[in-house]
C-alpha positions as CSV (number, residue, x, y, z in Angstrom):
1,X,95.1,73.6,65.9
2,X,94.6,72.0,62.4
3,X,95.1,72.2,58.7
4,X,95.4,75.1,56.9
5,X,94.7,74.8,53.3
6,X,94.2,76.3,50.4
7,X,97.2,79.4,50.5
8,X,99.1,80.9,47.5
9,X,102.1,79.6,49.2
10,X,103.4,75.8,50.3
11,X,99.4,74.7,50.0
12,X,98.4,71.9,53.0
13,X,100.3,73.7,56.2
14,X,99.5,73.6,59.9
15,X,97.9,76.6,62.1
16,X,96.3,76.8,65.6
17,X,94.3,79.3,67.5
18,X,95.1,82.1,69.4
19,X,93.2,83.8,72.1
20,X,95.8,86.9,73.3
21,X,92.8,89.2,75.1
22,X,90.3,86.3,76.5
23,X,87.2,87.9,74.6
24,X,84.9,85.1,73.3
25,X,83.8,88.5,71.1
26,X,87.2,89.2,69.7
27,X,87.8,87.6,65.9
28,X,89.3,84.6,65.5
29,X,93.2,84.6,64.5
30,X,95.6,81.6,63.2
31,X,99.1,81.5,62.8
32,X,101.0,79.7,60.2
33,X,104.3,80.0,58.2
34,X,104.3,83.3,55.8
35,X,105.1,80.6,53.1
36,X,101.7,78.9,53.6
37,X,99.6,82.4,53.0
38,X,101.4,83.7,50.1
39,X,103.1,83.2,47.0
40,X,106.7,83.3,47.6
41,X,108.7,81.7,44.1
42,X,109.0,85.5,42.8
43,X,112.6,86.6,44.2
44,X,111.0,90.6,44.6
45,X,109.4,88.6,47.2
46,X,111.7,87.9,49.3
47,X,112.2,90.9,51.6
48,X,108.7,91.7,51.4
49,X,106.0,92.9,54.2
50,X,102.5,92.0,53.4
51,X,99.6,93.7,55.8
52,X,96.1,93.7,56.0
53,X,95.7,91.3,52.3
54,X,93.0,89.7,50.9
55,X,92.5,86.1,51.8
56,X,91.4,83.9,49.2
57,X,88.4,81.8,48.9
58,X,90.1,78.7,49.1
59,X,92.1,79.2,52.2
60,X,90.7,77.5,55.0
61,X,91.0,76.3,58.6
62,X,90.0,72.7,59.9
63,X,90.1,72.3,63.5
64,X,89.5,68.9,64.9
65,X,92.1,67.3,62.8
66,X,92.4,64.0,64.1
67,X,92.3,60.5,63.1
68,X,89.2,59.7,65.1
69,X,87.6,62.5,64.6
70,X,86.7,63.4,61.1
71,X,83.1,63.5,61.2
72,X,83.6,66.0,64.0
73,X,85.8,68.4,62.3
74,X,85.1,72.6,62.3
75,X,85.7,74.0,59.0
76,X,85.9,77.7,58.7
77,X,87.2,80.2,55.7
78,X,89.9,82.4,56.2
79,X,88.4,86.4,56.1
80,X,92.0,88.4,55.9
81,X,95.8,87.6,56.2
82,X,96.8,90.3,58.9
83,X,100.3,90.0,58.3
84,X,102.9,87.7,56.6
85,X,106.7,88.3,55.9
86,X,109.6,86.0,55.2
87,X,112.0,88.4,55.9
88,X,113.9,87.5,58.7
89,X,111.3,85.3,59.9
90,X,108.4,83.5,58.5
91,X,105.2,84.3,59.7
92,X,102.0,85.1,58.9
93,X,98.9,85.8,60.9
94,X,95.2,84.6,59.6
95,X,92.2,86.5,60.9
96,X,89.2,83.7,60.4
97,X,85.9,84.2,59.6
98,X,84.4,83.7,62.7
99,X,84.7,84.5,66.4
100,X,86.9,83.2,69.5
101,X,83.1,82.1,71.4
102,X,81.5,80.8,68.3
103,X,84.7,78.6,67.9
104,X,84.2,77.9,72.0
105,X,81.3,76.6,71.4
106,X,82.2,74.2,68.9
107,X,84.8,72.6,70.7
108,X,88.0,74.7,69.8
109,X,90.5,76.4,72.3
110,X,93.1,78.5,71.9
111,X,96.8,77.6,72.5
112,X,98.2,80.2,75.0
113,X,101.5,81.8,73.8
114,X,104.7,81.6,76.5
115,X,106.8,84.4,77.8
116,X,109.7,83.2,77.0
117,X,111.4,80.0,75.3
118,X,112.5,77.2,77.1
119,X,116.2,76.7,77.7
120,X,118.8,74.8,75.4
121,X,117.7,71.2,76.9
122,X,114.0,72.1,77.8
123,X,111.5,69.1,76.7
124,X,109.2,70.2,74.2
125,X,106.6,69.2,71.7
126,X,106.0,69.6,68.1
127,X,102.3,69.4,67.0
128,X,101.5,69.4,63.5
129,X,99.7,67.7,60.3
130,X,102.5,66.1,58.2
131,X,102.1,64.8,55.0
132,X,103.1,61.3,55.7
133,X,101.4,57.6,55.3
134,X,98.0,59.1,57.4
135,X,97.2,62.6,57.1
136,X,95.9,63.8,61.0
137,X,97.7,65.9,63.5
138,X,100.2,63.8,65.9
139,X,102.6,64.7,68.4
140,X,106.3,64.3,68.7
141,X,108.5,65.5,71.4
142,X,111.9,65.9,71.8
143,X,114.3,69.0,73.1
144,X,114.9,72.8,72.4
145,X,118.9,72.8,70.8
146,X,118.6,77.0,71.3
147,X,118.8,79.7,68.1
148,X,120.8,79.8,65.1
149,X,120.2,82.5,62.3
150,X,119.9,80.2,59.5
151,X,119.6,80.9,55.8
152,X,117.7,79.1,53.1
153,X,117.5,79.4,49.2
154,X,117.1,83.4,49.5
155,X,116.2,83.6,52.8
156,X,117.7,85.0,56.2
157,X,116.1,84.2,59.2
158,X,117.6,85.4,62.7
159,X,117.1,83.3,66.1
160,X,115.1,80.2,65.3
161,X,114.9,77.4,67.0
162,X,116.6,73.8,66.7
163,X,115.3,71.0,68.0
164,X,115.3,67.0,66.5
165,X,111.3,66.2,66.8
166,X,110.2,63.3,64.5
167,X,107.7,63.6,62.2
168,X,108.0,66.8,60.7
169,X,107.8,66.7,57.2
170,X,105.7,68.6,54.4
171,X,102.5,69.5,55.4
172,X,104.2,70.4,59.1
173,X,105.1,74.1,58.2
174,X,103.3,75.8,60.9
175,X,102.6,73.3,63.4
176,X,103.4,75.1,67.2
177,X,106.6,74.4,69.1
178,X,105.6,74.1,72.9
179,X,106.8,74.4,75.9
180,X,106.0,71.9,78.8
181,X,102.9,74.1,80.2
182,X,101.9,73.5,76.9
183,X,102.5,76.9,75.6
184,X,103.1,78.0,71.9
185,X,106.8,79.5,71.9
186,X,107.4,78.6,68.3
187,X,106.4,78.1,64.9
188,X,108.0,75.6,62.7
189,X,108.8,76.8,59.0
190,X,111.8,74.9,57.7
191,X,114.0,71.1,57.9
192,X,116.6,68.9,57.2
193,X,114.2,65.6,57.5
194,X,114.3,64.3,53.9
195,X,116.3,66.7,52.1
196,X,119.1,65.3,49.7
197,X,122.3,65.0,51.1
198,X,123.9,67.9,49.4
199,X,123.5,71.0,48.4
200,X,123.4,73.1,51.7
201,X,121.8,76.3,52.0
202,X,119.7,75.1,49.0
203,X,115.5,75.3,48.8
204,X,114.6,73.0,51.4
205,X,118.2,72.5,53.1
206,X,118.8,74.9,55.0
207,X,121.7,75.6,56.6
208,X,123.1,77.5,60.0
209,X,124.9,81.0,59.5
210,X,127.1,80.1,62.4
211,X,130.5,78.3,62.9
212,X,131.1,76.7,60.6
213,X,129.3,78.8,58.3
214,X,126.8,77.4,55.5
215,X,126.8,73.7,56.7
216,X,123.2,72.1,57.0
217,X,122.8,69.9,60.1
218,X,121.0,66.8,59.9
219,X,118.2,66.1,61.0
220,X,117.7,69.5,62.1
221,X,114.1,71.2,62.4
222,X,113.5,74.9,63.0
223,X,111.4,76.8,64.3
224,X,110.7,80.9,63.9
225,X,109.8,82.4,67.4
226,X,106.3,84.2,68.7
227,X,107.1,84.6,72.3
228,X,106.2,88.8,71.8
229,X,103.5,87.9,69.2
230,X,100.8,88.8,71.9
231,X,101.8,92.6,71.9
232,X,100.4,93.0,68.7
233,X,97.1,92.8,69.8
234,X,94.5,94.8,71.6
235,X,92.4,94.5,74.5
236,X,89.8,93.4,72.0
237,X,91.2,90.8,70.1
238,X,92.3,92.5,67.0
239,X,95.6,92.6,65.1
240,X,97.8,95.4,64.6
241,X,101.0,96.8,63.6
242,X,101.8,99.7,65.4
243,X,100.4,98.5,68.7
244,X,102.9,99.3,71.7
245,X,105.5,96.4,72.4
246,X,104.8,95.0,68.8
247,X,108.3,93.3,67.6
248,X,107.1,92.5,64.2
249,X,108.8,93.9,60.9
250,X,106.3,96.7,60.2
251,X,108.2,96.3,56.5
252,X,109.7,100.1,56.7
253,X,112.3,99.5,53.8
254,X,113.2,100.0,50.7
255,X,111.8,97.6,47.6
256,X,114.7,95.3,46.0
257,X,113.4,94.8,42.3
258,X,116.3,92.6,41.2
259,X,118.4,89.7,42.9
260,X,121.3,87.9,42.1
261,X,120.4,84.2,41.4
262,X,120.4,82.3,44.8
263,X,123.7,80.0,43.5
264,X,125.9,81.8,41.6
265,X,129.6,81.0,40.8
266,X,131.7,84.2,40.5
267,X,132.5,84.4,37.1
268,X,129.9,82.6,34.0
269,X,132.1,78.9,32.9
270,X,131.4,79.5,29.3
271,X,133.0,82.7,28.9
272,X,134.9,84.1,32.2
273,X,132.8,87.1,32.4
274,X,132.7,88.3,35.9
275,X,129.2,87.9,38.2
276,X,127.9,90.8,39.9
277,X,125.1,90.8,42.9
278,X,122.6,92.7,40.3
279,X,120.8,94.1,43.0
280,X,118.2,97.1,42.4
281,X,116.9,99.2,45.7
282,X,113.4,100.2,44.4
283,X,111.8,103.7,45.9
284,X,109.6,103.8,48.5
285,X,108.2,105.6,51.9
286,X,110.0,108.6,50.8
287,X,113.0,106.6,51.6
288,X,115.4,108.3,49.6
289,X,119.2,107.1,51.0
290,X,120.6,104.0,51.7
291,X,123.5,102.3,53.5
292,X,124.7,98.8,53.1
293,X,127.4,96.5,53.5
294,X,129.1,93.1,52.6
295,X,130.3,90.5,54.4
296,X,130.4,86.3,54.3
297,X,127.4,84.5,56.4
298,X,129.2,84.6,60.1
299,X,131.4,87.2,59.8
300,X,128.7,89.9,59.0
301,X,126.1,90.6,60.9
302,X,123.3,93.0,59.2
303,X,121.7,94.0,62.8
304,X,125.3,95.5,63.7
305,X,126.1,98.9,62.9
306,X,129.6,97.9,62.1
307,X,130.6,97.7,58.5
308,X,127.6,99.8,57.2
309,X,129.3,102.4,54.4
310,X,128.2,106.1,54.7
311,X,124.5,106.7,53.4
312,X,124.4,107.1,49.5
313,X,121.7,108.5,47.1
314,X,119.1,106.3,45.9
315,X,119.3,107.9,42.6
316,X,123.2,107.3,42.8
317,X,123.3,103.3,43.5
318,X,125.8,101.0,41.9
319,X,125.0,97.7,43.9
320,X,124.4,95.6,41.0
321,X,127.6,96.1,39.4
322,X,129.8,95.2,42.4
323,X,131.4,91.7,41.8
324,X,130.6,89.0,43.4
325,X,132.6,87.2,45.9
326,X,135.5,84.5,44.9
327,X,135.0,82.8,47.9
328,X,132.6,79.7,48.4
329,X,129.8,79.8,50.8
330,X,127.4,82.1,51.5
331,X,127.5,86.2,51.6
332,X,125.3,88.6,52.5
333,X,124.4,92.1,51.2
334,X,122.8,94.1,53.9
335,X,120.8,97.2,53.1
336,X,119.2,100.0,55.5
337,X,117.2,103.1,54.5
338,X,116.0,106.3,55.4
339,X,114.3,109.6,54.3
340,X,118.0,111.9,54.9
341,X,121.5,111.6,54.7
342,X,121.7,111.5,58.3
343,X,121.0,108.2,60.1
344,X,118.4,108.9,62.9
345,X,115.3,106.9,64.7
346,X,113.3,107.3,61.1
347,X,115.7,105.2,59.2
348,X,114.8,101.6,58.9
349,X,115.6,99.6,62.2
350,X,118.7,98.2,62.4
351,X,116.8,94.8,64.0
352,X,114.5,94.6,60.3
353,X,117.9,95.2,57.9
354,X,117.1,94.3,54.1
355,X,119.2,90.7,53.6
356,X,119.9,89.9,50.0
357,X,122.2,86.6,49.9
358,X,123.6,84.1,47.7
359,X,125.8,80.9,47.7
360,X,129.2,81.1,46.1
361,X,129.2,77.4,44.6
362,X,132.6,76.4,42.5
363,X,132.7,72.7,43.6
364,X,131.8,70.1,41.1
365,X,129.1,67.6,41.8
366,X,131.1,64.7,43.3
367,X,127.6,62.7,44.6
368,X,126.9,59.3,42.3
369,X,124.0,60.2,40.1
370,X,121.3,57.8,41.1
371,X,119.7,55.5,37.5
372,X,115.6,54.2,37.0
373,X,115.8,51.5,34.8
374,X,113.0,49.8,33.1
375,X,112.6,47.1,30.9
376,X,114.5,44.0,30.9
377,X,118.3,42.3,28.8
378,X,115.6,40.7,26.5
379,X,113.3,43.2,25.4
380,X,116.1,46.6,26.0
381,X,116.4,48.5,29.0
382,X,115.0,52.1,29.5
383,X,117.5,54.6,31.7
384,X,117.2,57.8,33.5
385,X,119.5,59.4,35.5
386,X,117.3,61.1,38.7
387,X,117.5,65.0,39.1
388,X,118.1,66.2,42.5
389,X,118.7,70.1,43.0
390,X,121.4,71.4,42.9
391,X,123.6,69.1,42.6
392,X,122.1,67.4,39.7
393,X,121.0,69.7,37.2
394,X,122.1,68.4,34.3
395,X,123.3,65.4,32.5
396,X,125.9,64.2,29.8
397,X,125.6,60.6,28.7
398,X,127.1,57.4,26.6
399,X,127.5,54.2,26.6
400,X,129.1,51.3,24.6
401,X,130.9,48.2,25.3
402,X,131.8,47.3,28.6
403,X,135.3,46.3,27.1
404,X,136.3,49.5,25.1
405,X,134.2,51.7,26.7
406,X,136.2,54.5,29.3
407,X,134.1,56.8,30.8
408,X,137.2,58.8,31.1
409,X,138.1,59.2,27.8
410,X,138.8,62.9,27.2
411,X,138.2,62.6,23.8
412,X,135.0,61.0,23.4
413,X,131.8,62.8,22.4
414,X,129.0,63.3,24.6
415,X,125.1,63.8,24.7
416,X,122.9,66.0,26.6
417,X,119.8,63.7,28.5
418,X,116.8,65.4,27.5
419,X,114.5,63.8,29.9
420,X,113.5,61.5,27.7
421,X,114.2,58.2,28.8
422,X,117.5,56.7,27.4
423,X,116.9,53.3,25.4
424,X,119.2,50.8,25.0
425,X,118.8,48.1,22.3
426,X,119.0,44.2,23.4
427,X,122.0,44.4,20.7
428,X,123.7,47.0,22.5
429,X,123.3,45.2,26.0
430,X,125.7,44.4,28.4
431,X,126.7,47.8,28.0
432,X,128.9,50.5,30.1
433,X,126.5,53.7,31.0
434,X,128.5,56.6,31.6
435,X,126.9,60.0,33.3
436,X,128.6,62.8,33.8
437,X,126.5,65.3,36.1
438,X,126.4,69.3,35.9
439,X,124.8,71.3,39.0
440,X,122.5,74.0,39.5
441,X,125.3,77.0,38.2
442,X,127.3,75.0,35.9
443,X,129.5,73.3,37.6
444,X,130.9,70.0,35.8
445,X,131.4,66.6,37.5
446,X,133.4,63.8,36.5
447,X,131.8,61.1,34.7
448,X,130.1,57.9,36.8
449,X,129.9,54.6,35.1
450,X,127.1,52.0,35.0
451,X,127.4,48.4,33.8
452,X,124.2,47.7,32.4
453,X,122.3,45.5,33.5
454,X,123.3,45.2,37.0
């Protein structure tokens, strides 16, 4: 195992070798995070299947990454990305530019991949490169907390694992969850570790679909699983798709062009117009029907047949018009498709539905902006509130006298920060700073105040 660097996606990541058919002959394969591989900031991307792509120059794999062992690291360029897909799980598979002996013979083995995953309660190990103080693979151990589908900026992912191991930070997306024969069972893509205390469900917060619905836990690490990842390989060592027993998404679905943002409120705050999920189903695979349904994160379940509305015409859709939900929290859209009007074993499997989700947000920030001051009483201070997504978007500020200043003053006029730091004059110090914060959709807090300086 080691760093993988140079993707489209997340950049530094963490990836280790596999070995499924035991040929020293057979190409070398990594696997990382789908969000380390590819770029994923376009939304089309979300529900996309990516096979067989070009791997770029830059992406490569360092084995030996320790701290004592630099000068004996094993460099080697990535040749293709097999497979990568963020929908419903996030995974990609790295074919190297090498073989499973000549890496042998250079020191590196292969991780073996488990059956199975341990138990809630089973002692495991995460082992990965995080960004931290000293860059180097390290190991932390702590216990498997069992699967949650869990849901993240515009992404759905079903059964991953929780567990609570230190150290996991950027940098660790990728690093292998294993068991205690040392087997890969895991792969860790997503945490809670130093996210901002608000905002759940939010890029780089994720959250649990479960009871309650749309609450982030903290501390909370997770893990997509490759317990059937072995199936998808051949006797000699290749990757593929359609091998028999292969679980993974082979992407048999229709496009979705357009999304609806990944926060929305249900009607626009400046002029009461109603929101709609603005979702487009895109042609493809001769896939010419559709079926979908709606439903709260929880109480819908898109790999259930229940709900699903009778299948409609491509050429007739209306999704993006329907309204979106009043209620807060997050809610789902789920899409299936298939070449006839008749549902049958060609449709899209029902365990690979299309997810298209947002977060209903009507609360105000409520969260005490946090200041960076610079400068000094003598020669003026120099003040900026701190952005922090979603909750702080935005800012509105004044200030004045600490005396005859109210930061609750309906009346008084305020100005938009520009991220340019705020000065304040000697002459206008002590002062009272007021901030009033707006989140991500629009949302309006009610005003903080500051006395300057503290």
């Amino acid at each position: 195992m080691g760093r993988l660097s140079g993707g489209l996606g997340s950049g530094a990541c963490t990836a280790f070798l596999v070995d499924p058919a035991g040929r020293p002959e057979a190409p070398a394969h990594v696997l990382t995070n789908a969000h380390c591989t590819h770029e994923w900031a376009a939304e089309t991307a979300a529900n996309a299947v990516f096979v067989d792509t070009e791997a770029t120059p830059e992406l490569r794999m360092i084995f030996n990454y320790f701290r004592d062992t630099e000068g004996a690291q094993v460099e080697v360029p990535a040749k293709a990305i097999r497979y990568a897909t963020m929908k419903g799980t996030d995974l990609a598979v790295v074919e190297l530019d090498t073989t499973i002996g000549a890496l042998a013979e250079r020191g590196v083995v292969a991780l073996g991949l488990a059956p199975s995953a341990p138990p809630p309660g089973g002692r495991v190990s995460v082992v990965g490169a995080p960004q931290l103080d000293v860059e180097f693979l390290r190991r932390a151990r702590c216990s498997e907390e069992g699967t949650f589908d869990i849901v993240e900026y515009r992404w759905h992912w079903f059964g991953a694992h929780r567990n609570r191991c230190d150290d996991i930070a950027n940098g660790s997306s990728g690093s292998p969850v294993l068991d205690e024969a040392q087997r890969v069972y895991a792969v860790v893509n997503t945490t809670t570790l130093g996210s901002p205390p608000d905002g759940d469900c939010f890029l780089g917060r994720p959250c649990e679909v479960g009871a309650p619905p749309g609450v982030s836990v903290e501390g909370a690490s997770y893990a997509v699983d490759v317990t059937g990842v072995s199936a998808c390989f051949g006797d000699d060592g290749r990757f593929a798709l359609d091998r028999e027993g292969c679980a993974l998404d082979a992407g048999r679905a229709l496009d979705v062009l357009t999304y609806p943002a990944p926060r929305e409120r249900p009607s626009d705050p400046a002029t009461g117009a109603t929101n709609t999920w603005e979702v487009t189903l895109g042609a493809r695979d001769a896939l010419g029907f559709f079926r979908y349904k709606l439903g709260r994160a929880g109480e819908v379940d898109c790999r259930r047949q229940e709900g699903y509305s009778a299948p409609l015409k491509l050429d007739s859709q209306d999704l993006s018009a329907i309204a979106l939900p009043e209620a807060e929290g997050v809610h789902l859209l789920c899409a299936l498709a298939g070449p006839t009007a008749t549902p049958d074993a060609a449709w899209q499997p029902l365990s690979f539905p299309t997810v298209v989700l947002t977060t209903i947000d009507t609360t105000p920030p409520s969260r005490r902006p946090a200041l960076s001051r610079g400068g000094d009483a003598a020669e003026g201070l120099r003040v900026e509130p701190i952005f922090s997504l979603p909750e702080h978007a935005d800012f509105e500020y004044r200030f004045g006298p600490p005396d005859t200043t109210d930061c609750d003053d309906p009346a008084a006029e305020w100005r938009r920060y520009r991220r340019i730091p705020i000065f304040l004059d000697p002459r206008d110090l002590p002062a009272r700073f007021c901030v009033r914060p707006t989140d991500w959709v629009g949302n309006v807090g009610e005003p903080f105040d500051y006395l300057l300086p503290e």
